[in-house]
TIRO-2110 file (N, C-alpha, C; in Angstrom, 1 decimal):
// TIRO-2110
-16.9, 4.7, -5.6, N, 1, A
-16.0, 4.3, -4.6, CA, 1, A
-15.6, 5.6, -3.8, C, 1, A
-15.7, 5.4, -2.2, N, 2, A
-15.2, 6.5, -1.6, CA, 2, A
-13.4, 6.9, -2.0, C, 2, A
-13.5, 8.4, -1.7, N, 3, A
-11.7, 8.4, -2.1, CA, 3, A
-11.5, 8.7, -0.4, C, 3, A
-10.5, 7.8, -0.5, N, 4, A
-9.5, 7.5, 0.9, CA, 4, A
-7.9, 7.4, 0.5, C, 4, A
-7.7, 7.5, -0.6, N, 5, A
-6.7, 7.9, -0.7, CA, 5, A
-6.4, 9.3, -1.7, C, 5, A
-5.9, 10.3, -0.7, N, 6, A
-6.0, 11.5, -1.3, CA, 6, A
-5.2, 11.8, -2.3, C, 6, A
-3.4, 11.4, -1.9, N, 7, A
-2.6, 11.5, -2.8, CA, 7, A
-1.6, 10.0, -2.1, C, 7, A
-0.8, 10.0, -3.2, N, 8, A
-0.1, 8.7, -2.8, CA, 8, A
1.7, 9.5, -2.2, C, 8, A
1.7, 11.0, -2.9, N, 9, A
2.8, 11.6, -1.9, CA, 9, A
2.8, 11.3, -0.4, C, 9, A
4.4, 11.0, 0.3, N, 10, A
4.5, 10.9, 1.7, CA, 10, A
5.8, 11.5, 1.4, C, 10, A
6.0, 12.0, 2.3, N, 11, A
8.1, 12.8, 2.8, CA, 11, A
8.6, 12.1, 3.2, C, 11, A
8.6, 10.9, 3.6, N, 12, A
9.3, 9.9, 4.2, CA, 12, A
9.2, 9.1, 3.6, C, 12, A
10.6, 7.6, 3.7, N, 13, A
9.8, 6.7, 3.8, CA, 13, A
8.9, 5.6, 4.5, C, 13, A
9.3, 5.8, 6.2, N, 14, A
8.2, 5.2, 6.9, CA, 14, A
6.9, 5.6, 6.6, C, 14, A
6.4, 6.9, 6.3, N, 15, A
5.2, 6.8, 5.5, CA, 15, A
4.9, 5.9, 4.2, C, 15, A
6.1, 6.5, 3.6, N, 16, A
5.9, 5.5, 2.6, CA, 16, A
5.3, 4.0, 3.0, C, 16, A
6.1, 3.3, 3.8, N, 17, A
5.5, 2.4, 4.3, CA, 17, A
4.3, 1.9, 4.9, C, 17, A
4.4, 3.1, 5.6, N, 18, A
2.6, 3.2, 6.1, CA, 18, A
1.6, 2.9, 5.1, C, 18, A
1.8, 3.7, 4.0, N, 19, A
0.9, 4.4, 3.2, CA, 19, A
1.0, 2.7, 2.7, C, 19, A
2.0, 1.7, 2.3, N, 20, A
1.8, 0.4, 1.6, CA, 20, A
0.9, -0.8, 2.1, C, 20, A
1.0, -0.1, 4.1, N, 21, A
0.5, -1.3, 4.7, CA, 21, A
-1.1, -1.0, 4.6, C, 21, A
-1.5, 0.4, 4.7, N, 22, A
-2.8, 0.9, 4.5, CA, 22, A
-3.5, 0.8, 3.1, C, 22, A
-2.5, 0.5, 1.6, N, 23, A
-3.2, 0.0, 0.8, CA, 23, A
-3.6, -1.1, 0.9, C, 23, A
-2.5, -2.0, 1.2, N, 24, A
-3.2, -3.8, 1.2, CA, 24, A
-3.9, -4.0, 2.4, C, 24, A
-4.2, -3.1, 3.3, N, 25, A
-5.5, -3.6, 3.9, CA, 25, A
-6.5, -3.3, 3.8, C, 25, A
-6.4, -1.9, 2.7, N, 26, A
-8.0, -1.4, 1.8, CA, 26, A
-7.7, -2.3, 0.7, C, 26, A
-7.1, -3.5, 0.3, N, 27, A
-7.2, -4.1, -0.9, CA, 27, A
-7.8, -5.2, 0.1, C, 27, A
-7.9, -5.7, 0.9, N, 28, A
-8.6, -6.8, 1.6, CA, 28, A
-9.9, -6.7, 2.1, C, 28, A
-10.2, -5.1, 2.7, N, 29, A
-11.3, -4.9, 2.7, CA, 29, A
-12.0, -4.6, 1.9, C, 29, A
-11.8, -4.1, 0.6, N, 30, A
-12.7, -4.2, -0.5, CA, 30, A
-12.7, -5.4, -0.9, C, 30, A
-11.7, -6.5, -0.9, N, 31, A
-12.3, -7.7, -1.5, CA, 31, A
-13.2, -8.3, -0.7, C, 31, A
-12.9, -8.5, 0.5, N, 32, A
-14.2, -8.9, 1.6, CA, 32, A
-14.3, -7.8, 2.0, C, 32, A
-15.8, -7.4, 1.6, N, 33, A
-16.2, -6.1, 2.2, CA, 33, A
-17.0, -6.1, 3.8, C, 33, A
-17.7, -7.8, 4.3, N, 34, A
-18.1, -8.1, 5.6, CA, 34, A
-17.2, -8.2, 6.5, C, 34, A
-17.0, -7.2, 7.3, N, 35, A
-16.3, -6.9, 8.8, CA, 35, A
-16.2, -7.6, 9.5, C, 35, A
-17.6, -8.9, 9.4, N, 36, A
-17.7, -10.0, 10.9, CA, 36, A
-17.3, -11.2, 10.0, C, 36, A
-17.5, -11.4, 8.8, N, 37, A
-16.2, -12.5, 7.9, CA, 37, A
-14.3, -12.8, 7.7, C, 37, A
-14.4, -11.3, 8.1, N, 38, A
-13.1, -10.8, 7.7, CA, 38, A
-12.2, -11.3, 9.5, C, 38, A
-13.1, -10.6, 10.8, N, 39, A
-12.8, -10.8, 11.8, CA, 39, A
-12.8, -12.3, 12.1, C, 39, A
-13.8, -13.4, 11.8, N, 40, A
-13.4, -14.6, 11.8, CA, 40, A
-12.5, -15.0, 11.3, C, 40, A
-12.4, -14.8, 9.8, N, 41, A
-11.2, -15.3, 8.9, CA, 41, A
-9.9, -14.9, 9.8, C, 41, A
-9.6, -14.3, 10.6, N, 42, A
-8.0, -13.7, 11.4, CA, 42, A
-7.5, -14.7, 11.7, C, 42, A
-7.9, -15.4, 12.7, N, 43, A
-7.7, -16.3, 13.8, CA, 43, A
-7.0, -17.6, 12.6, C, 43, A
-7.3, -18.0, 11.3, N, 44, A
-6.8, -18.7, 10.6, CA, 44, A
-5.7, -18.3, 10.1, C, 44, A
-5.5, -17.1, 9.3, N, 45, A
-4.2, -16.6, 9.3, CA, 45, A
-3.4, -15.7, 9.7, C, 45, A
-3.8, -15.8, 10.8, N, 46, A
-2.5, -15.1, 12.0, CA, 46, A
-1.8, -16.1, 12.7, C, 46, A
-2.3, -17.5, 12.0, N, 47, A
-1.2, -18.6, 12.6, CA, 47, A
-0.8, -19.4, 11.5, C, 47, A
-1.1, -18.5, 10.4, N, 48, A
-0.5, -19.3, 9.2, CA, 48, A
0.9, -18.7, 8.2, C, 48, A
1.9, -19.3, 8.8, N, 49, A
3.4, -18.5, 8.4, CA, 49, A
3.3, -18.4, 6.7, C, 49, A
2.7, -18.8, 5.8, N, 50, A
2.5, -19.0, 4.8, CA, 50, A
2.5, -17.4, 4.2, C, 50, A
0.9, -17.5, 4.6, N, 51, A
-0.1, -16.4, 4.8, CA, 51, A
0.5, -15.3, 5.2, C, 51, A
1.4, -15.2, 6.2, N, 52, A
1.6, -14.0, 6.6, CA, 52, A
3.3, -13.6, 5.8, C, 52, A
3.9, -14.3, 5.6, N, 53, A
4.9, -13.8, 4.5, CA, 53, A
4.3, -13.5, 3.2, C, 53, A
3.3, -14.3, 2.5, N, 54, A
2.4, -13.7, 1.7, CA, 54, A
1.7, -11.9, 1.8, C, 54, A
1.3, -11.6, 2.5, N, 55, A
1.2, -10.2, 3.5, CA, 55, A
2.1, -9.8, 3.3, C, 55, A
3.4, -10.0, 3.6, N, 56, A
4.7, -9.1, 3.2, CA, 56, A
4.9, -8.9, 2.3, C, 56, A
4.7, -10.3, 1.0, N, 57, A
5.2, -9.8, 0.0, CA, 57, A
4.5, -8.4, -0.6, C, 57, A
3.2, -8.6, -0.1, N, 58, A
2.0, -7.5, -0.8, CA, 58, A
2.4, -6.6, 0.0, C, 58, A
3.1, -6.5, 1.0, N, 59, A
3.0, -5.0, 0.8, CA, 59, A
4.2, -4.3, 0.5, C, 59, A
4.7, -5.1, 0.6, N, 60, A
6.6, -4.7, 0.0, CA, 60, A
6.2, -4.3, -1.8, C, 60, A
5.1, -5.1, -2.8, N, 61, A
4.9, -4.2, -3.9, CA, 61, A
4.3, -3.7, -3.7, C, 61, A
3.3, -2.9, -2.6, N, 62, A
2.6, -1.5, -2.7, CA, 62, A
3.6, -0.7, -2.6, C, 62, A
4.9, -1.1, -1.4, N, 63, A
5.9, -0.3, -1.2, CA, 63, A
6.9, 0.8, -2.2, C, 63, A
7.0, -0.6, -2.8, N, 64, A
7.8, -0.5, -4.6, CA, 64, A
7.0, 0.0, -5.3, C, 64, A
5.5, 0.0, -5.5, N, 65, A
4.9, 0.9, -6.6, CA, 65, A
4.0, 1.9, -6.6, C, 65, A
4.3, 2.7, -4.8, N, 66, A
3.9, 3.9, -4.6, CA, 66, A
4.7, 5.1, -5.1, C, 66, A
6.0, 4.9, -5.0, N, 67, A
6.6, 6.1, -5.6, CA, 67, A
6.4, 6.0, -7.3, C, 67, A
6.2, 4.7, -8.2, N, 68, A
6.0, 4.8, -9.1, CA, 68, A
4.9, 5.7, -10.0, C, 68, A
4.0, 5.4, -8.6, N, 69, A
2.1, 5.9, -9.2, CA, 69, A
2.4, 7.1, -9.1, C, 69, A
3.2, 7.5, -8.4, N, 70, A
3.5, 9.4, -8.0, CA, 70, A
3.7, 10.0, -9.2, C, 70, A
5.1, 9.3, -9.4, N, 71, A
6.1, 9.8, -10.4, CA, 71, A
5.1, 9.3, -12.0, C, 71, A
4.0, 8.9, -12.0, N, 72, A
3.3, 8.5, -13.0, CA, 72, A
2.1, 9.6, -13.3, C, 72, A
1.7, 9.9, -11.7, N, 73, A
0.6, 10.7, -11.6, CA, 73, A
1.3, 12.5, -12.0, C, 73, A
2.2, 12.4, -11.9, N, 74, A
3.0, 13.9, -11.9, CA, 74, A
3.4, 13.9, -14.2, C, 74, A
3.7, 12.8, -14.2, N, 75, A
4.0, 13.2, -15.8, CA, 75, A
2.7, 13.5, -16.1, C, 75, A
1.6, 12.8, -15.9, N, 76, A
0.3, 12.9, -16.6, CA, 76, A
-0.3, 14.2, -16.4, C, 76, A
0.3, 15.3, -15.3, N, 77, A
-0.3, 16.2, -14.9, CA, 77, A
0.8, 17.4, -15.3, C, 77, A
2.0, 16.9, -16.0, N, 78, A
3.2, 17.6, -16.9, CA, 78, A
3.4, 18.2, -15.6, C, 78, A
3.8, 18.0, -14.2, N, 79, A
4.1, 18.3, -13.2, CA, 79, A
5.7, 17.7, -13.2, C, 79, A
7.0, 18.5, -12.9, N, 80, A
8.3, 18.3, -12.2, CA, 80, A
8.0, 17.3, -11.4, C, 80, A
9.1, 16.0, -11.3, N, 81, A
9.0, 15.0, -10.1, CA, 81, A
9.5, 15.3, -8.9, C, 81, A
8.2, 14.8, -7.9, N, 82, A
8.7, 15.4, -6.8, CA, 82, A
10.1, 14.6, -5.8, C, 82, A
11.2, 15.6, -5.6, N, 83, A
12.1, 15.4, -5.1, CA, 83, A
12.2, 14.8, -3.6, C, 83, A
11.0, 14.7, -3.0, N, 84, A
11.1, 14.1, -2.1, CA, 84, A
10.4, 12.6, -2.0, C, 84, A
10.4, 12.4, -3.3, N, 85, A
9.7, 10.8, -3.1, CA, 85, A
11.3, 10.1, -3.6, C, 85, A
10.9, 8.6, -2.8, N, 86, A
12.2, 7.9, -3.1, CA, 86, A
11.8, 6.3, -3.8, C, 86, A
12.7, 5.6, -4.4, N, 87, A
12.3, 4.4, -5.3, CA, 87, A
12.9, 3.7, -3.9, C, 87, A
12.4, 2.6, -4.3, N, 88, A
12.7, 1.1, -3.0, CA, 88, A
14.2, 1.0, -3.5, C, 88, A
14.9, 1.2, -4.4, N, 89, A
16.6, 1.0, -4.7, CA, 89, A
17.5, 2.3, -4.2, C, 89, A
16.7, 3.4, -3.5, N, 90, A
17.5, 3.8, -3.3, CA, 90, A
17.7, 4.1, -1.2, C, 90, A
17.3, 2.5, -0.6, N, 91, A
17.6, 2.5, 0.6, CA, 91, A
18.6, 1.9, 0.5, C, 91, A
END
């Protein structure tokens, strides 16, 4: 697997967020990895309210368990937690 994700550190949390919405749409394009299946499939749920709060939910837990994987990746590496990452409870 290519690495595209280099570190899951961001200074922010609009990155933070960024960084959630860009996992779950590398979790959709590895599940369908065809580009011209994926672009048909749109048009069905981009009009399906279901669907698209489903989308939220996923990425609200990438949200929630990017500073986890940090703060995960830093004990395993007996690395200090970094002070500028923040948990989803403390907005």
């Amino acid at each position: 697997m290519p690495t595209w994700l280099p570190t899951l550190a961001t200074t922010t949390p609009a990155e933070g967020y960024d960084l959630a919405v860009e996992l779950s749409r590398m979790s959709f394009k590895l599940t369908q990895p065809d580009a011209e299946l994926r672009n048909r499939m749109r048009p069905n749920y981009a009009q399906d309210d279901e669907a698209l709060i489903l989308v939220s939910q996923v990425v609200a837990t990438y949200f929630a368990t990017v500073p986890l994987g940090l703060e995960h990746s830093c004990a395993l590496q007996h690395l200090p937690k970094l002070g500028s990452v923040q948990t989803f409870d403390e907005f």
